[in-house]
C-alpha positions in Angstrom: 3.0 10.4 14.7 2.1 10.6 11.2 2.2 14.3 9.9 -0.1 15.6 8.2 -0.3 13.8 4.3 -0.8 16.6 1.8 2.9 18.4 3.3 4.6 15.4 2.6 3.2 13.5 -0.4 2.0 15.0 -3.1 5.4 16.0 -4.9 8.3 13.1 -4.5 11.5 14.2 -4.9 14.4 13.5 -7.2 14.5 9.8 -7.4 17.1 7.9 -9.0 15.6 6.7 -11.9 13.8 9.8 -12.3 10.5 8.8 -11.8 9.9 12.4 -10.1 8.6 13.1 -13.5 5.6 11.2 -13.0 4.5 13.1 -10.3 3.1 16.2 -9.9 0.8 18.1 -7.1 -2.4 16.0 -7.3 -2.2 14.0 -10.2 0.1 10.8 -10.8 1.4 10.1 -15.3 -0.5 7.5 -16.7 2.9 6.0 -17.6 2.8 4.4 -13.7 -0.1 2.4 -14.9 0.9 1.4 -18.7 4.6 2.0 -19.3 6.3 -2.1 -19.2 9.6 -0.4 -18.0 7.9 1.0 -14.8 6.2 -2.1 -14.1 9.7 -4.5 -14.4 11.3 -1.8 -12.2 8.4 -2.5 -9.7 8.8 -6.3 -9.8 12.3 -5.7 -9.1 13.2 -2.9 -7.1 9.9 -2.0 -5.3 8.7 -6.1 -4.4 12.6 -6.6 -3.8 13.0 -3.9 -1.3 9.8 -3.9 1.4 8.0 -6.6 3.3 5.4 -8.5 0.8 2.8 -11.1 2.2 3.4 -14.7 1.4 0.5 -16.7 3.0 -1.4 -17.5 6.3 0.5 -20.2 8.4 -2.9 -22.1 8.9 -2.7 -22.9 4.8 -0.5 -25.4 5.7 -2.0 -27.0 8.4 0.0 -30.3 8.1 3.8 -30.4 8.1 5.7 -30.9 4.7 2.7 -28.8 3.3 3.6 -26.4 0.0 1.9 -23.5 -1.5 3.5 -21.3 -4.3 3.6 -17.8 -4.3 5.6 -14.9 -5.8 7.2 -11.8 -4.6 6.6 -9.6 -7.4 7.5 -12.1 -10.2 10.0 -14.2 -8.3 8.7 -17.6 -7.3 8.7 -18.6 -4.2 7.2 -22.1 -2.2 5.5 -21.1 1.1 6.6 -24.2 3.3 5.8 -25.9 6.5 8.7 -28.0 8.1 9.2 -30.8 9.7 9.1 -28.8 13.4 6.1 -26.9 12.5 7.9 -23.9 11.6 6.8 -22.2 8.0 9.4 -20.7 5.5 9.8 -19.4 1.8 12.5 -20.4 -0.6 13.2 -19.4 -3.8 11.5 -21.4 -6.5 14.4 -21.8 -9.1 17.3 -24.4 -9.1 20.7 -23.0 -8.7 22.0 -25.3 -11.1 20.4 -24.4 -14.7 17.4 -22.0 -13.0 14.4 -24.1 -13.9 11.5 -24.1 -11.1 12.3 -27.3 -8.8 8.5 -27.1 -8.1 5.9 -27.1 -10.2 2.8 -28.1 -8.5 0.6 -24.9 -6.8 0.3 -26.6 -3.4 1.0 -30.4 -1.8 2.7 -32.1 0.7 6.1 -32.7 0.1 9.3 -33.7 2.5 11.7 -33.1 -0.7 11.5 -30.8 -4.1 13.3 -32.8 -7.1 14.3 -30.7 -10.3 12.7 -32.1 -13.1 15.6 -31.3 -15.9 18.4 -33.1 -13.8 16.7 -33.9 -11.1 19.4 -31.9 -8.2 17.1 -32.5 -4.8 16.3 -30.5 -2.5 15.2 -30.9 1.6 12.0 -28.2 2.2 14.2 -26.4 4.4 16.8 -25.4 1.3 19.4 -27.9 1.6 20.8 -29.3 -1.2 20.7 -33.3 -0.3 21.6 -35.4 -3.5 23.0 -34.9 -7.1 23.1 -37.3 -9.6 26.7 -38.4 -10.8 28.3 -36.2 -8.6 31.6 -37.5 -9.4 31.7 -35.2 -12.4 32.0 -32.0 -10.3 35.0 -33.2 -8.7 36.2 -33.7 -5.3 35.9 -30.1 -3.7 32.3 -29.7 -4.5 29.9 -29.5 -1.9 25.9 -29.8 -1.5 25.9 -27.5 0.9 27.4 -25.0 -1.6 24.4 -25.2 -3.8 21.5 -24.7 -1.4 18.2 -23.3 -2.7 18.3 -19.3 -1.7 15.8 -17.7 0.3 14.4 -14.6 1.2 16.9 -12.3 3.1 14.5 -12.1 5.5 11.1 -14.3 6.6 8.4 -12.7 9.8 5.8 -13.8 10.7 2.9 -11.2 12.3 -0.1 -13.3 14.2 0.1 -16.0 11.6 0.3 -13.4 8.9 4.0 -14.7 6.9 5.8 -11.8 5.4 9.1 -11.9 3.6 11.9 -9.1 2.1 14.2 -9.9 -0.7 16.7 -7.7 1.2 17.8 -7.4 5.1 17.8 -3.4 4.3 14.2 -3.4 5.8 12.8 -2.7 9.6 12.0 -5.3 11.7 7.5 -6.6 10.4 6.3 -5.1 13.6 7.7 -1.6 13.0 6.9 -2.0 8.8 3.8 -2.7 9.8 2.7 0.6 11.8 -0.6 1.4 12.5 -2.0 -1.7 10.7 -0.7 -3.7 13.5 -3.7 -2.3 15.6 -6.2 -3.1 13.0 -4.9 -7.1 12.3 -4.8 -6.7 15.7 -8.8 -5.8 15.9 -9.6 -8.2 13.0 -8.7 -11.5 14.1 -10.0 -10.8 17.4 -13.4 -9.8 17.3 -16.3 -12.4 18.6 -15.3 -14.7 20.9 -11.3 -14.8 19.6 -11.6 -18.1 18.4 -8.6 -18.2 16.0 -9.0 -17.6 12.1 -8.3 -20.3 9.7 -7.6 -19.8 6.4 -8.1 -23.0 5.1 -11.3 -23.1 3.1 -10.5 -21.8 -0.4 -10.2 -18.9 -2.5 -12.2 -17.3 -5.5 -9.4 -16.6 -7.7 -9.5 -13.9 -11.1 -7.6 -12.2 -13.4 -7.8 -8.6 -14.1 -6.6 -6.9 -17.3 -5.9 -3.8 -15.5 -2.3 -2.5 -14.2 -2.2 -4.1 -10.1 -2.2 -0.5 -8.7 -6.2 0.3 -10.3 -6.6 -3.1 -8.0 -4.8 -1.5 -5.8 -6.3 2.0 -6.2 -9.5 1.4 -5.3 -9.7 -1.1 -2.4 -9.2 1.9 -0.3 -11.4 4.1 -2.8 -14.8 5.1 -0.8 -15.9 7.6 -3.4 -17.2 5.0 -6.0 -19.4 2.3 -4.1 -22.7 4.0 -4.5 -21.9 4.5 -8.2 -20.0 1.5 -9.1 -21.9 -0.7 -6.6 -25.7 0.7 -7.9 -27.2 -1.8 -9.2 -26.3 -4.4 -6.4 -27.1 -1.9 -3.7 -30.5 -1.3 -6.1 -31.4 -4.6 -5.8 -30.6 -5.4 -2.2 -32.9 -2.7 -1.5 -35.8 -3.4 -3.7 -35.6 -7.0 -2.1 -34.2 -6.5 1.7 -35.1 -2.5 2.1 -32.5 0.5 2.3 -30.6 -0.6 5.4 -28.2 -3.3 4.2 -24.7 -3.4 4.0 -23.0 -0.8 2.1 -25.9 1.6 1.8 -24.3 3.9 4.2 -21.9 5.2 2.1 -22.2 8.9 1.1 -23.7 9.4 -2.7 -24.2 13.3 -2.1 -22.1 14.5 0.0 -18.6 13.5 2.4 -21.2 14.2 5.7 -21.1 10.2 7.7 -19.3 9.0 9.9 -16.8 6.8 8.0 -13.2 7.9 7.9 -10.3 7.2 5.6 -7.1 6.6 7.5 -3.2 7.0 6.9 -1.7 4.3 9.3 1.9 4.9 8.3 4.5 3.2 5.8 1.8 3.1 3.2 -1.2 1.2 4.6 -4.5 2.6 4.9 -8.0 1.9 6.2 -11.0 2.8 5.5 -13.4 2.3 8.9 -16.9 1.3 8.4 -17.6 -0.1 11.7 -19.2 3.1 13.2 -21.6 2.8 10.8 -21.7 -1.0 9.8 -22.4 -1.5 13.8 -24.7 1.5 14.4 -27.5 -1.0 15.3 -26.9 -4.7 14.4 -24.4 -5.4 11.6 -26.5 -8.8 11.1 -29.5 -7.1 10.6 -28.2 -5.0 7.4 -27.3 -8.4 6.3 -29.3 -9.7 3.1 -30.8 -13.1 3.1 -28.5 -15.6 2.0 -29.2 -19.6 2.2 -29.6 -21.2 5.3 -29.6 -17.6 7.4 -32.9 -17.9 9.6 -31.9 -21.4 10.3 -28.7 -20.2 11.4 -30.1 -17.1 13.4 -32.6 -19.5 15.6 -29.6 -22.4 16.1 -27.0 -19.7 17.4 -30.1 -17.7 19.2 -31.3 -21.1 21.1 -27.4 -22.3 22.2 -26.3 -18.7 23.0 -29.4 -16.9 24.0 -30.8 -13.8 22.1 -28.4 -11.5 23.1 -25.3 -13.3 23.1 -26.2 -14.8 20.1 -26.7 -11.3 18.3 -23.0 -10.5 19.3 -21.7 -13.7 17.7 -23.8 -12.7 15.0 -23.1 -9.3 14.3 -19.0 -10.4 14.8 -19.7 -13.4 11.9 -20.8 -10.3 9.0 -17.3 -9.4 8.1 -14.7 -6.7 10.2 -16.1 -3.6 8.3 -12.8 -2.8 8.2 -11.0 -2.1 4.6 -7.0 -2.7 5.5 -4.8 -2.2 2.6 -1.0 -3.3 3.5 1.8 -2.1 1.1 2.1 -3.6 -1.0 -0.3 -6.3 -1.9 -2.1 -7.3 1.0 -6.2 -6.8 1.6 -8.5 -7.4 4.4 -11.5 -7.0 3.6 -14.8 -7.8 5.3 -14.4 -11.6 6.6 -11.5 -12.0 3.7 -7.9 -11.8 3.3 -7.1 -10.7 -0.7 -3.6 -11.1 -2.4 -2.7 -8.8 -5.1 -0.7 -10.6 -7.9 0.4 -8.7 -10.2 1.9 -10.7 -13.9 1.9 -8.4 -16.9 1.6 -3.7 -16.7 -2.1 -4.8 -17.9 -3.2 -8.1 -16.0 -3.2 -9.1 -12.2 -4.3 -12.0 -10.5 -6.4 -11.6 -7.2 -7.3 -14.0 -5.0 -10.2 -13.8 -1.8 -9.4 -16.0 0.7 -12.0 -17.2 3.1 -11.9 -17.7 6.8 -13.4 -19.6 9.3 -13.3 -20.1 13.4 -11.1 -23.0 14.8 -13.4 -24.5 17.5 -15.7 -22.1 16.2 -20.0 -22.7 15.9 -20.9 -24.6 13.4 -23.6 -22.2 12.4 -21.7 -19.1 13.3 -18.4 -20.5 10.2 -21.5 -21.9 7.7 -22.9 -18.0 8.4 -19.3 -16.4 7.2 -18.6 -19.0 4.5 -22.2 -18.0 2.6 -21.0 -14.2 3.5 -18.0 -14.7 1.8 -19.4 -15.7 -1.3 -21.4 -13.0 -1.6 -19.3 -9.6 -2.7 -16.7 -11.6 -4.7 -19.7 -12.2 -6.7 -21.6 -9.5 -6.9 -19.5 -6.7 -6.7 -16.2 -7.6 -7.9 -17.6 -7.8 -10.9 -18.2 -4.0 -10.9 -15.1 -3.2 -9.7 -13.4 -5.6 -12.4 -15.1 -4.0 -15.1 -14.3 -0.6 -13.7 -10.5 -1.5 -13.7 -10.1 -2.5 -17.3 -11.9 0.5 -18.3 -9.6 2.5 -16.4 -7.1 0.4 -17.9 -7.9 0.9 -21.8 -8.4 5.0 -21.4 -5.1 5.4 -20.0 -3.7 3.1 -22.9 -5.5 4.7 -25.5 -5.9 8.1 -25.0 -2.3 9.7 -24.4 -3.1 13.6 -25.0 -4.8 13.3 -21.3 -1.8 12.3 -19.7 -2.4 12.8 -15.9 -4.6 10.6 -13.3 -6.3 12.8 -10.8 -5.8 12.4 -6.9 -6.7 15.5 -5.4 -9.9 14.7 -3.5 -9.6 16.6 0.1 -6.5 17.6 -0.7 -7.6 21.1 -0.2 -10.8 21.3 1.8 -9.2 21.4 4.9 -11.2 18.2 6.2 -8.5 16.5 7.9 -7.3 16.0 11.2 -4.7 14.1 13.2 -6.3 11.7 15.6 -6.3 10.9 18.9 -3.7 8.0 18.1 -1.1 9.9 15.6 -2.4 8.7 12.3 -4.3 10.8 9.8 -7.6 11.0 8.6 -9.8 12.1 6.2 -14.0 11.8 5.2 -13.9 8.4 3.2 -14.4 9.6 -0.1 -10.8 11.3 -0.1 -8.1 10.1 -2.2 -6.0 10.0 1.1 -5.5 6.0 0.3 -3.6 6.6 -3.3 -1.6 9.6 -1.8 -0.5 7.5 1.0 0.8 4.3 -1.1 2.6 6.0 -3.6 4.5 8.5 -1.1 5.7 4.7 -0.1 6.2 3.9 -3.5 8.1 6.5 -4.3 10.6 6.3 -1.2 11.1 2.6 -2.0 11.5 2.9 -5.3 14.2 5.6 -4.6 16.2 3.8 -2.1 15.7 0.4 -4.0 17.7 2.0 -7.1 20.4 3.8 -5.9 21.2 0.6 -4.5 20.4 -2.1 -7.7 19.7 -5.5 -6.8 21.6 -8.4 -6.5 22.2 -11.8 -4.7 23.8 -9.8 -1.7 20.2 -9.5 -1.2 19.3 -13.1 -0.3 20.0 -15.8 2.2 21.5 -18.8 0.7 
């Protein structure tokens, strides 16, 4: 059961690089967001110590198939093997450290170094070195392996992987968000998801936690969001998607949830679904055509169920520390400097799945990325240059519903509070905080990896 968050979060203790400091009740230092030692510490100790999301194993749907990622700022190749199994290795050459791949994604049996071309199977092994006469008669290939994550899981298709074996089995890490990946992929008729049809990919110049602040933020859509939601209901009228979210006052339905080890939801599907979740659905290309195709090969009420399933989860899942569902999506947070992060939206589609019902998500998909990620873009680099610029404010305000009293423990264990609560960023960086404690007490090292 998780106990109740204000008694346990607000005030981290001691920590061993003193980043206690930066805390306080309520309010977290700007420093978190704009200080370049914090954020190196982070890409070290923080990425190095918990479970971070690599990829979806149906992005590599054939073997010998390669994607590059990072953990933090270490690169990594997200692989498929010959036996259809998927791993990550470490994307530098343990020879002089230059990346032995260099290419974002292929299809490749073997990775070559390009400076002196050591070779290397895609399961790690080192297989051939030129003039390897020269290193004498007791050297080895198998010495000189590429290293690899200390530990590699894999959750429903979902590939996770810690830089150290100091971590608890995915399942357990994972907590309550279990339930709700669980609930995600399947809805409808459990056709599997694919997540093979591309990404809209952008850079932020904005510190990754404002990315990562505000995907479980339900205070700002009806501000940040107005002039989308303005214009959907000019054109559509006032019940589409996202209009049910509170501009006066916390009274709705929706709840912001604490599901354990940092991971949060916020639960729109009491209201999403209240009617038809397809109905609130603005026209988009090709959706009457879609509706009548899917009404006359399912029937009307069938059909409405496939349809209502094909508008997105309603469901915003935020996994520590960089993973986002959100609606029909799967989003990485990437972060690459303390003021720019790359994130990515993946789109997903039905294996086996109507035709009509995976053209319906894709033209979905395309929508907020669009339309509203551009708000919420412009909101982090805003965010971004006051905290830079204006240093005699020096504290970042998290306090909502800490002290109103509004929430409760449910049924299930986890906590909850009305959805415009700041439960979400009290949640994470409690996590941050014990990571980041345990992580440097203990440094980090190469007794940290598998070679």
């Amino acid at each position: 059961m998780v106990e109740k968050v204000l008694e346990r979060t607000v005030v981290p203790g001691p920590l061993g690089a003193n980043y206690g400091r930066y805390f306080r009740d309520g309010a977290v230092h700007r420093d978190l967001y704009i200080k370049k030692q914090i954020f190196d510490d982070e890409m070290n100790y923080l990425f190095g110590n918990t479970w971070v999301f690599i990829g979806h194993e149906t992005e590599l749907p054939n073997p010998n198939d390669f994607i590059r990622r990072r953990i933090g700022r270490r690169p990594v190749i997200f692989v498929k093997k010959d036996d259809g199994s998927v791993d990550v290795l470490i994307n530098r050459c343990p020879h002089r450290g230059a990346l032995i791949c260099r290419f974002e994604k292929g299809n490749a049996k073997r990775f070559t170094c390009g400076y002196h071309a050591w070779s290397f199977e895609n399961d790690g092994s080192c297989v051939a070195i030129p003039l390897r006469h020269a290193y004498g008669d007791d050297f080895k290939l198998e010495n000189h392996s590429l290293l690899k994550p200390a530990r590699v899981e894999n959750y429903r298709g979902f590939v996770f992987a810690s830089m150290t074996q100091d971590v608890p089995p995915l399942r357990e890490h994972l907590a309550g968000a279990a339930t709700y990946i669980d609930q995600w992929l399947d809805r409808g008729n459990g056709e599997k998801v694919v997540v093979n049809n591309g990404a809209m990919r952008f850079t932020s110049h904005s510190n990754w936690k404002t990315v990562y602040d505000n995907a479980g933020d339900g205070y700002h859509p009806p501000f940040s969001h107005e002039s989308m939601l303005r214009v959907f209901a000019r054109r559509y009228g006032d019940e589409t998607d996202m209009s049910y979210f509170p501009s006066g006052a916390d009274e709705g339905p929706i709840p912001s949830r604490d599901l354990g080890n940092g991971h949060t939801l916020i639960d729109q599907r009491v209201a999403m679904h209240s009617e038809s979740a397809w109905a609130r659905q603005h026209v988009h290309p090709g959706r009457e055509a879609a509706e009548a195709a899917v009404f006359d090969k399912f029937g009307p009420q069938e059909g409405r169920k496939l349809l209502d399933a094909s508008t997105g989860a309603g469901m915003n899942l935020s996994v520590f520390p960089n993973l986002l569902f959100i609606g029909n999506q799967i989003q990485i947070v990437e972060p690459v400097a303390v003021d720019k992060t790359v994130i990515t939206f993946f789109s997903t589609s039905l294996e086996g799945g109507d035709e009509n019902i995976n053209a319906t998500r894709m033209r979905m998909q395309e929508d907020f990325p669009s339309f509203g990620e551009v708000d919420d873009t412009a909101q982090w680099e805003s965010c971004q240059e006051g905290m830079e610029t204006v240093p005699e404010l020096e504290w970042i305000d998290i306090s909502r519903h800490m002290r109103t009293g509004a929430g409760s423990v449910e049924s299930d264990g986890y906590y909850t509070e009305p959805v415009t609560s700041d439960l979400h960023m009290r949640v994470y960086y409690a996590e941050w905080s014990r990571v980041m404690e345990r992580a440097t007490s203990k440094g980090v090292g190469e007794d940290n990896v598998n070679a």
